[in-house]
MIDO-633123 format. One line per field, with one value per atom (N, C-alpha, C): residue number from 1; atom name; y, x, z. Coordinates in steps of 0.02 Angstrom, whole numbers. Each point is the difference from the previous one (the first is absolute). Layout:
nr [NUM / ...];
atom [CA / ...];
py [Y / ...];
px [X / ...];
pz [Z / ...];
***
This chain:
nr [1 / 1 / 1 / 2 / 2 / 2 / 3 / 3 / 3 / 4 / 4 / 4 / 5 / 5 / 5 / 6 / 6 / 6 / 7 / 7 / 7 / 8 / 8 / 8 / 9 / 9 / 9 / 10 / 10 / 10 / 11 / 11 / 11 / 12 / 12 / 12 / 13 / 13 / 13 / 14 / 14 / 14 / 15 / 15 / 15 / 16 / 16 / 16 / 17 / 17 / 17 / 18 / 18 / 18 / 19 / 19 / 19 / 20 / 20 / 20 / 21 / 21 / 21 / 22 / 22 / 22 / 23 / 23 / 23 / 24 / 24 / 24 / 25 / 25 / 25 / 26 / 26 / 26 / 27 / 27 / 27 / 28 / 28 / 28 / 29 / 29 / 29 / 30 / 30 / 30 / 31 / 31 / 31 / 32 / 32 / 32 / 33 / 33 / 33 / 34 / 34 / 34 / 35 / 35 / 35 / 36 / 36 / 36 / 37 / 37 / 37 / 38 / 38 / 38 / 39 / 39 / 39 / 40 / 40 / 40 / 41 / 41 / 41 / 42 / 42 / 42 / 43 / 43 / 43 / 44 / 44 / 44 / 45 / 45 / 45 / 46 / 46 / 46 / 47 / 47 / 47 / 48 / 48 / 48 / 49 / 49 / 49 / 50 / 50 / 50 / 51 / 51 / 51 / 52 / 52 / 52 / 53 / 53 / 53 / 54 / 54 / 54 / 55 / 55 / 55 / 56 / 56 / 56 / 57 / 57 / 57 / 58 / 58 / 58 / 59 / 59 / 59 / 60 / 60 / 60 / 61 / 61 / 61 / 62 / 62 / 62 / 63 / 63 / 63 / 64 / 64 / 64 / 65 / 65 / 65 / 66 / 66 / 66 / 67 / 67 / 67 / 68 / 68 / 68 / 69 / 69 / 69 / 70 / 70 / 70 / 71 / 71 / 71 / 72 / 72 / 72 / 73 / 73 / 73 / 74 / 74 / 74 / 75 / 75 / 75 / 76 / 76 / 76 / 77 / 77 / 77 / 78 / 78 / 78 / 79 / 79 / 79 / 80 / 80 / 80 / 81 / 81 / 81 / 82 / 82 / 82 / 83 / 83 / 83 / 84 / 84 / 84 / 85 / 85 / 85 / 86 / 86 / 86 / 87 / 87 / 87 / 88 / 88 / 88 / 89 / 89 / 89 / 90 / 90 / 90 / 91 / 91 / 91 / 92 / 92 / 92 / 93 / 93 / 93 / 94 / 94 / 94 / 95 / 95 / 95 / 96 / 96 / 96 / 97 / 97 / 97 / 98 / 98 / 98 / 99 / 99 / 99 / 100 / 100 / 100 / 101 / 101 / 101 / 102 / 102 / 102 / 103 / 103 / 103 / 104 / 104 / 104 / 105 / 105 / 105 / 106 / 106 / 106 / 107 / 107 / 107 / 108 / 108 / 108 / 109 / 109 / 109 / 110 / 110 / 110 / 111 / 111 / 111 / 112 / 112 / 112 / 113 / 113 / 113 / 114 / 114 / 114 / 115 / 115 / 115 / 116 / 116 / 116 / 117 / 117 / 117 / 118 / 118 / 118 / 119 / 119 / 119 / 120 / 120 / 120 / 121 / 121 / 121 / 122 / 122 / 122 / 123 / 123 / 123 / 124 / 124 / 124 / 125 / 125 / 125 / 126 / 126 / 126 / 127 / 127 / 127 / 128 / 128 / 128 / 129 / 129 / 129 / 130 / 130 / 130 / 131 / 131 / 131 / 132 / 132 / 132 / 133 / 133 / 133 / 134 / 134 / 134 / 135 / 135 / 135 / 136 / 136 / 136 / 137 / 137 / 137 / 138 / 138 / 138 / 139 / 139 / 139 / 140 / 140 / 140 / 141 / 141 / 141 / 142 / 142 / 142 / 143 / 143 / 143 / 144 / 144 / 144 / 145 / 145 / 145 / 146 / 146 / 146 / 147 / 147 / 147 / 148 / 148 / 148 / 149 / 149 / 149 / 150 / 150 / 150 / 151 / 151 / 151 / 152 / 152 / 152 / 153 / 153 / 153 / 154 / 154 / 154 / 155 / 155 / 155 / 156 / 156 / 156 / 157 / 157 / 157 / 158 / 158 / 158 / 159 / 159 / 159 / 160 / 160 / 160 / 161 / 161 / 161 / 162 / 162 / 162 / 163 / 163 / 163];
atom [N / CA / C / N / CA / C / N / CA / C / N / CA / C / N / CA / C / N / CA / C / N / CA / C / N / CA / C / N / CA / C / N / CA / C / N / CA / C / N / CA / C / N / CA / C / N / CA / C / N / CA / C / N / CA / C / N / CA / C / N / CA / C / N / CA / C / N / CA / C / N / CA / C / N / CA / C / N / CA / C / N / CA / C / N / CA / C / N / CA / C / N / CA / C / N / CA / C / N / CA / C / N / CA / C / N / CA / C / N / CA / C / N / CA / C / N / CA / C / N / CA / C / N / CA / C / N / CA / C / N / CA / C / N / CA / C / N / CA / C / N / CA / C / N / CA / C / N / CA / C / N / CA / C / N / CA / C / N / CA / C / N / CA / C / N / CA / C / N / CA / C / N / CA / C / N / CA / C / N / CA / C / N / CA / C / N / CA / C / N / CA / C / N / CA / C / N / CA / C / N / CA / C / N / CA / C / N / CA / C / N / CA / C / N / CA / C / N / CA / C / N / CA / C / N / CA / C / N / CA / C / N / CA / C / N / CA / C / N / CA / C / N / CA / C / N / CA / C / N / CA / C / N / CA / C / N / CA / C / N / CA / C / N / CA / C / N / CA / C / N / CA / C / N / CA / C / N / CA / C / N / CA / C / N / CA / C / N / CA / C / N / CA / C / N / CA / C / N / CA / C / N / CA / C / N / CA / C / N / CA / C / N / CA / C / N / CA / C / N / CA / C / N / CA / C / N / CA / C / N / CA / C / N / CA / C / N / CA / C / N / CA / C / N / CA / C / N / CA / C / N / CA / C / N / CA / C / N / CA / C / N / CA / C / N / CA / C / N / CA / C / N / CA / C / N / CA / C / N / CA / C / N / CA / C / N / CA / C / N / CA / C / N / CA / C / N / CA / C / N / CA / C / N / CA / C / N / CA / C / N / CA / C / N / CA / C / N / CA / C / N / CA / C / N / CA / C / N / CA / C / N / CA / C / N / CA / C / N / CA / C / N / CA / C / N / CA / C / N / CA / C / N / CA / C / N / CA / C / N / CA / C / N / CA / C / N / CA / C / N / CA / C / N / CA / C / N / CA / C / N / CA / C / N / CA / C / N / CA / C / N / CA / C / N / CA / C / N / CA / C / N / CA / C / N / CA / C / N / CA / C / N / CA / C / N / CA / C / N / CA / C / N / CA / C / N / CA / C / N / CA / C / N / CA / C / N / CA / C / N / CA / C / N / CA / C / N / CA / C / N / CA / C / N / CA / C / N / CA / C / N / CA / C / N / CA / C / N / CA / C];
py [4013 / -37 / -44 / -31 / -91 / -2 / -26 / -23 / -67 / -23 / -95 / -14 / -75 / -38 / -32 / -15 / -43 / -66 / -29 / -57 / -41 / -80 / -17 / 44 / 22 / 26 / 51 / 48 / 49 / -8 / -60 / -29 / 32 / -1 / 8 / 99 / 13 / 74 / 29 / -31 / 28 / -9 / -68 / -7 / 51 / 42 / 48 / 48 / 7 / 80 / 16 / -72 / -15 / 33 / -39 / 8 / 69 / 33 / 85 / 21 / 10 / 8 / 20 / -76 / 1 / 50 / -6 / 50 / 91 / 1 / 64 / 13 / -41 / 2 / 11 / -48 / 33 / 41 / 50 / 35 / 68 / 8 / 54 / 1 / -41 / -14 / 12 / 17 / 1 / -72 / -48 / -65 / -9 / -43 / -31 / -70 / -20 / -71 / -1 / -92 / -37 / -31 / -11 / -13 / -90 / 0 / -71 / -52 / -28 / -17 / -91 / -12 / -39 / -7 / 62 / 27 / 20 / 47 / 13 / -48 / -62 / -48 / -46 / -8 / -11 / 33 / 74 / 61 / -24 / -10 / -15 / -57 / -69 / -55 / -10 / 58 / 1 / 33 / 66 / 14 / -49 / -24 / -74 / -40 / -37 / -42 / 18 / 70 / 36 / 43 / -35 / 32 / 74 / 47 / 64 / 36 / 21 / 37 / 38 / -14 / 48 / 40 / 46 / 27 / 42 / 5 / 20 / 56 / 30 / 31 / 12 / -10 / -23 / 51 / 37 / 41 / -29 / 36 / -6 / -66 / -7 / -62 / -63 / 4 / -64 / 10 / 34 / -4 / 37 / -18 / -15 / 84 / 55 / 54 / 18 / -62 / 28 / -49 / -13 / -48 / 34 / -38 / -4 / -44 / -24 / -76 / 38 / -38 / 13 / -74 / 7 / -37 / 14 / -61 / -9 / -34 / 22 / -23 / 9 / -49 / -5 / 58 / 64 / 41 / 65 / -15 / 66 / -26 / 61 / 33 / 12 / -42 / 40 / 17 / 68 / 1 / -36 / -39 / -36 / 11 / 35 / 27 / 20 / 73 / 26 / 26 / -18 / 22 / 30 / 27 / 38 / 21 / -34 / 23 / 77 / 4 / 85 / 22 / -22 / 26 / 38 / -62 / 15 / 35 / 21 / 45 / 58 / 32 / 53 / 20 / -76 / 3 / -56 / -15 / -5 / -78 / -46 / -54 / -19 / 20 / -6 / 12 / 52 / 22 / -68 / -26 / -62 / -42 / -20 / -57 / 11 / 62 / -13 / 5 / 22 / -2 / -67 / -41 / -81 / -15 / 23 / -38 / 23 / 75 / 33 / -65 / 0 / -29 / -71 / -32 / -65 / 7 / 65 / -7 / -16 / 76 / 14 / -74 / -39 / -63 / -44 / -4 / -16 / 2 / 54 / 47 / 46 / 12 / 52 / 67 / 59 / 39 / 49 / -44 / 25 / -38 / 13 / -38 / 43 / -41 / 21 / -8 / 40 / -5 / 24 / -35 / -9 / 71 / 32 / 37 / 6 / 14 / 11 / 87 / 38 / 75 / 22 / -54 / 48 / -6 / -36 / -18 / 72 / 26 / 82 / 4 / -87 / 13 / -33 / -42 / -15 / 21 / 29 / 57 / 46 / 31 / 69 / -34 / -48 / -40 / -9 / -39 / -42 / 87 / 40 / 53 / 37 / 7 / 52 / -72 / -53 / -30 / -20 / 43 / 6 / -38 / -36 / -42 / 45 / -18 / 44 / -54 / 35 / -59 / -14 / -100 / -3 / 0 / -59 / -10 / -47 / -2 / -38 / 32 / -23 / 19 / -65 / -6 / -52 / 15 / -34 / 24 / -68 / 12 / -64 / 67 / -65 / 26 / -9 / 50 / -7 / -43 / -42 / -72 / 17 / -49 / 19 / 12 / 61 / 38 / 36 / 6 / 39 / 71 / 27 / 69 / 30 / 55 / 15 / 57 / 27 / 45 / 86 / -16 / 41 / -16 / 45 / 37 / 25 / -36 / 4 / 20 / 40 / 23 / -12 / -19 / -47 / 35 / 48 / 50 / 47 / 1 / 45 / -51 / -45 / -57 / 9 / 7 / -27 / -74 / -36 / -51 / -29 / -8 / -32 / -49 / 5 / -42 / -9];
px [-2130 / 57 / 27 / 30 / 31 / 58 / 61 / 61 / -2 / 6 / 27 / 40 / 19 / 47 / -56 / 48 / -27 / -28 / -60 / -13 / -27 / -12 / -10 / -51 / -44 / -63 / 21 / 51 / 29 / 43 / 22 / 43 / -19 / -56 / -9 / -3 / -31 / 4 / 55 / 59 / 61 / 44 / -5 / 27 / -18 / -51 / -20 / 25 / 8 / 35 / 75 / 29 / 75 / 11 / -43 / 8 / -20 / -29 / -24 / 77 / 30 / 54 / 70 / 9 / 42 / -11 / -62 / 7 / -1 / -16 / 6 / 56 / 49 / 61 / 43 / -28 / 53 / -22 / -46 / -36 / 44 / 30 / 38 / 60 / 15 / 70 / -31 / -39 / -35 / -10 / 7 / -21 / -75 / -5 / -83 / 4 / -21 / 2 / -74 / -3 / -73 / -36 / -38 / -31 / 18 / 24 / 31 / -21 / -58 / -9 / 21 / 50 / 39 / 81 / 18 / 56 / -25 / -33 / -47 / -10 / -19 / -8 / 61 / 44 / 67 / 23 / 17 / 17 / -57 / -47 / -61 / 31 / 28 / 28 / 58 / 53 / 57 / -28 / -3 / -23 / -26 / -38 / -41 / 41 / 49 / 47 / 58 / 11 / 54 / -27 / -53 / -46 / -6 / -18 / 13 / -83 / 39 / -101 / -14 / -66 / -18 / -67 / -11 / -64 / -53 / -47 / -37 / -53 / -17 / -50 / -65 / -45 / -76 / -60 / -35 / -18 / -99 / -41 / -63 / -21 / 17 / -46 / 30 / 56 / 45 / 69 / -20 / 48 / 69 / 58 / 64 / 13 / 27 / 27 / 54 / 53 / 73 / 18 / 60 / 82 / 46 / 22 / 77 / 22 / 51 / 41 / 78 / 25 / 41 / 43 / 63 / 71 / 11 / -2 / 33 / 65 / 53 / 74 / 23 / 4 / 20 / -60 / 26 / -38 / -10 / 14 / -5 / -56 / -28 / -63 / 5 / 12 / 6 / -120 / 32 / -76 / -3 / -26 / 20 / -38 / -70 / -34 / -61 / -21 / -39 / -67 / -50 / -47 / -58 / -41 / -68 / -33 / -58 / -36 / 12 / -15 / 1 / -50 / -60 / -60 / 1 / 47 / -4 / 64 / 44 / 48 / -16 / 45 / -17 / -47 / -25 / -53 / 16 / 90 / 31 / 9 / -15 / -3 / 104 / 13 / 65 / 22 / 14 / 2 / -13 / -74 / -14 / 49 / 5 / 44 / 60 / 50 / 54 / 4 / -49 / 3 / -6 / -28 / -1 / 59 / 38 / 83 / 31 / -10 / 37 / 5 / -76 / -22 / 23 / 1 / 33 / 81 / 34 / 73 / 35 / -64 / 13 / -6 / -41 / -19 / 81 / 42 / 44 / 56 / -3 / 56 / 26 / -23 / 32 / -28 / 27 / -24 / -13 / 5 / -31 / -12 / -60 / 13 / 31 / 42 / 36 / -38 / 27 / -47 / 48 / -14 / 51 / -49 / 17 / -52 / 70 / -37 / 24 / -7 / 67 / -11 / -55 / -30 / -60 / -84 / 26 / -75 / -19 / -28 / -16 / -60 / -39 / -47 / 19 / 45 / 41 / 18 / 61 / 32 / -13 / -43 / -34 / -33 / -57 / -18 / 42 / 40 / 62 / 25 / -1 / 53 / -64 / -60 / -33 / -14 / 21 / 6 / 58 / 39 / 56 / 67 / -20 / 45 / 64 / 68 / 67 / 60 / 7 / 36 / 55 / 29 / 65 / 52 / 1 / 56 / 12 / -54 / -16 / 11 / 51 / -25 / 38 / -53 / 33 / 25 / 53 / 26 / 28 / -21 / 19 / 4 / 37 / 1 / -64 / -15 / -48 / -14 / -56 / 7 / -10 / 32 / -38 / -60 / -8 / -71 / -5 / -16 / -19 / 13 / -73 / 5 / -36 / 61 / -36 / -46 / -30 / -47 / 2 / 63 / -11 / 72 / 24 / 50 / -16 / 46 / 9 / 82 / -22 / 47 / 38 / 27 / 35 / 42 / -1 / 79 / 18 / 56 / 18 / -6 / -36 / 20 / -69 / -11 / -40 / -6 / -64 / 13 / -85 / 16 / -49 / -50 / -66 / -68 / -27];
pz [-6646 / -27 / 55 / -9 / 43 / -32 / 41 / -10 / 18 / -26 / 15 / -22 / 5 / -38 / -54 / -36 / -59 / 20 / -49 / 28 / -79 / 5 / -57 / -65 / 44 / -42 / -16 / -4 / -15 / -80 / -16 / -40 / -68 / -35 / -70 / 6 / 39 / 16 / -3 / 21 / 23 / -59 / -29 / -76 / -21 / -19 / -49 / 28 / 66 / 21 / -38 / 20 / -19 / -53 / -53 / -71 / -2 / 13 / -5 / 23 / 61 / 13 / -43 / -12 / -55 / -78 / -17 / -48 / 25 / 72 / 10 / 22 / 16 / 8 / -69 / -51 / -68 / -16 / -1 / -57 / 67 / 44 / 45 / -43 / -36 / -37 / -83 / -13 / -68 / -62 / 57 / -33 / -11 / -64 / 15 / 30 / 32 / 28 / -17 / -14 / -17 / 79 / 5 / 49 / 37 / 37 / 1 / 53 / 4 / 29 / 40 / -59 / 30 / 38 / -21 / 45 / 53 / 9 / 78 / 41 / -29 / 41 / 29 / -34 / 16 / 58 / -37 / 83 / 57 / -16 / 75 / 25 / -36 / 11 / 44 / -29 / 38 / 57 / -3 / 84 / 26 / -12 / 56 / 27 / -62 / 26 / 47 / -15 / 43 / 78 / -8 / 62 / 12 / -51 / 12 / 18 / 59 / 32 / -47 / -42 / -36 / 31 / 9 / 33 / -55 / -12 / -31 / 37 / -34 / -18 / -11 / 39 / -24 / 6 / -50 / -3 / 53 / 13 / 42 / -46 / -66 / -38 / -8 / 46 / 13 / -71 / -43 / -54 / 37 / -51 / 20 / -57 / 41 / -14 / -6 / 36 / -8 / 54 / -20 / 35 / 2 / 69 / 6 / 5 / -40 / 28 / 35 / 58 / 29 / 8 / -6 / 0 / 68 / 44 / 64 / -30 / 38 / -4 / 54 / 36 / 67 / 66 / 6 / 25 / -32 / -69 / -31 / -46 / -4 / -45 / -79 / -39 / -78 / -17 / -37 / -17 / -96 / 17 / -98 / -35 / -9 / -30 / 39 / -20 / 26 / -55 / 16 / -81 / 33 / -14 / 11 / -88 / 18 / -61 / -18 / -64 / -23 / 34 / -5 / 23 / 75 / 53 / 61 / 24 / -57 / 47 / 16 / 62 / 46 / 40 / 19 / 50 / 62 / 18 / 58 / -11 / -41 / -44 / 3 / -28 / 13 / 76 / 9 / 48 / 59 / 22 / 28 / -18 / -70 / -2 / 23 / 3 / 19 / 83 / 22 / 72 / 21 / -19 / -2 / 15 / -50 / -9 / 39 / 43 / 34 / 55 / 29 / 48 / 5 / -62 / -10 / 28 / -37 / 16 / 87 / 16 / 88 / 37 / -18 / 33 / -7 / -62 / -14 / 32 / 43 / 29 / -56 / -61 / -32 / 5 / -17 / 21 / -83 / -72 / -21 / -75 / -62 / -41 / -67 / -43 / -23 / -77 / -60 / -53 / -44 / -83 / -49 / -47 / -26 / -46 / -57 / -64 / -69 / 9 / -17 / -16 / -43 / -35 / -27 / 20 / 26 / 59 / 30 / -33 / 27 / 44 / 12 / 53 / 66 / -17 / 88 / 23 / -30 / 25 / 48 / -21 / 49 / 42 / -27 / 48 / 100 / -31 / 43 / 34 / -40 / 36 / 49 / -23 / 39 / 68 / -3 / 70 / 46 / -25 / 14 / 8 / -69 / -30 / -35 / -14 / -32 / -49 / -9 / -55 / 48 / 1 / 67 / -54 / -63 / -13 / -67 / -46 / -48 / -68 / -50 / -72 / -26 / -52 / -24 / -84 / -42 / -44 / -58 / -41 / -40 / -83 / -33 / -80 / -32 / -65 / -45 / -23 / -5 / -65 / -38 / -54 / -70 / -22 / -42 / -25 / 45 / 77 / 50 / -8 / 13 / -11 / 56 / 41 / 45 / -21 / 42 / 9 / 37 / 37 / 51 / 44 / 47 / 18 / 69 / 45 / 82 / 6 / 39 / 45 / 64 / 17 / 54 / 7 / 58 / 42 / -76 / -23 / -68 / -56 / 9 / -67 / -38 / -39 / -52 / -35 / 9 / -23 / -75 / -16 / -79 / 62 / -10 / 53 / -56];
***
């Protein structure tokens, strides 16, 4: 396996990761999402224009196994999405990629990168924690929209809240 940055010839590969992404991201929330391969390309768009290091993944046959795109802001580290094929998780694939970003941050002068996860993301989570990542200081809270039906129920200190 190889860590790099992204480069043009990477482009149509990485669209398709995106789009895989996103639906494995709603379907943690019990959505179906359709396969989108023109929103993917958009998200690939903005990162580009916003210059965000994305590093990849490349398995012995040159194919592309997993990203990270990372948000520089000044000298801080956001991790903005992190993906690994199904196929290739738990074989240090992640793991590589975020050491990338680590490595990206330290160069920064920061001393660490920081990462947004959804409470039901039940594979980041542990992920992020068995590397000794902790929650600092994030929840975010808005009203129901109309129709919205949640699914599921987090706990935050003594509060109960509708996810």
């Amino acid at each position: 396996m190889k860590i790099r940055l992204v480069i043009e010839e990477d482009v149509e590969e990485l669209i398709n990761l995106i789009a895989n992404f996103r639906i494995t991201l709603a379907e943690l929330k019990g959505i179906k999402k359709e396969f989108d391969l023109i929103a993917a390309k958009g998200e690939l768009e903005y990162y580009q224009k916003n210059r965000f290091p994305i590093f990849i993944a490349e398995d012995v046959n040159g194919h592309i196994i997993g990203y990270h795109v990372c948000r520089v802001q000044d000298d801080v580290v956001w991790s903005e999405s992190l993906y690994v094929k199904s196929q290739e998780r738990r074989k240090g694939v992640g793991s590589a990629l975020c050491e990338k970003a680590e490595v990206l941050a330290e160069k920064l002068g920061a001393d660490n990168v920081y990462n947004w996860v959804h409470p039901n993301n039940h594979r980041n989570i542990p992920f992020l924690k068995k590397k000794g990542y902790n929650v600092l200081n994030l929840i975010e809270l808005r009203k129901r929209r109309p129709n919205e039906k949640f699914n599921q129920q987090l706990t935050v200190g003594k509060y109960i809240f509708d996810y």
